[in-house]
C-alpha positions in Angstrom: -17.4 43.9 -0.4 -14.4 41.8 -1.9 -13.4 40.5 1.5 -16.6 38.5 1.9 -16.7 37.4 -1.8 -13.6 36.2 -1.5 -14.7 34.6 1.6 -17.8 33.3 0.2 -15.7 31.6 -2.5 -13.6 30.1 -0.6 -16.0 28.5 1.6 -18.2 27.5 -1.5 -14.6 25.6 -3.1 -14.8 24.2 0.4 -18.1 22.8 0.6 -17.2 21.1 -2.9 -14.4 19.9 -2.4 -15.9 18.1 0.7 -18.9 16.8 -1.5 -16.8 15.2 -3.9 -14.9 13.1 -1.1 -15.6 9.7 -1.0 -17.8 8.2 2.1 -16.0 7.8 5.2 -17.1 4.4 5.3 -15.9 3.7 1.9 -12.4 4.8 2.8 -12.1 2.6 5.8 -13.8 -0.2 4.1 -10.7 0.2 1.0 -8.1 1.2 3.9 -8.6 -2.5 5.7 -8.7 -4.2 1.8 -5.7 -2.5 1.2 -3.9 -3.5 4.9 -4.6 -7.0 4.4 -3.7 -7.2 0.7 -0.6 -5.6 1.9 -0.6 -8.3 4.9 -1.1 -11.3 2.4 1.7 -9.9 0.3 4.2 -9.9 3.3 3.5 -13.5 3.9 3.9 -14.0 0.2 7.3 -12.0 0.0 8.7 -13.8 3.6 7.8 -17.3 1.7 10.0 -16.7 -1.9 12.7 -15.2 0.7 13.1 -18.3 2.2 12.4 -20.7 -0.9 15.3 -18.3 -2.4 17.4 -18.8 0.9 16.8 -22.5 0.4 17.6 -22.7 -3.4 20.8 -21.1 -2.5 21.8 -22.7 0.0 21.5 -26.1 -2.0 22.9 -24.4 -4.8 26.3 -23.8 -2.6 26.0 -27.2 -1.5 26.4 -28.3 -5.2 29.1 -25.9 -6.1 31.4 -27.2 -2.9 30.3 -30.7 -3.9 31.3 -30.3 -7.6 34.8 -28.5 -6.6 35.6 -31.5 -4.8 
């Protein structure tokens, strides 16, 4: 019947979609890459935020030492 052709292709569009998925190890192996590249780039971002707070705090320093 139609009902279970329809079925059948559905489950076949299943099964191939699931085939073409990548290993589950391969996922969690590129899931902790990407947490620590994300991890690294925090550090990264915190240090140039507080090089940037430094640069302006000196850069205050001169202004208020130049209006005097």
């Amino acid at each position: 019947t139609n009902l279970e052709g329809a079925v059948q292709n559905i489950i076949n569009n299943l099964e191939d979609t699931l085939d073409s998925l990548p290993p589950q190890a391969d996922v969690a192996t590129e899931a902790t890459r990407l947490n620590e590249e994300s991890k690294d780039l925090k550090t990264n971002l915190e240090g140039a935020a507080a090089d940037m707070d430094f640069q302006l705090e000196d850069a205050r320093h001169l202004n208020a030492t130049a209006q005097e």
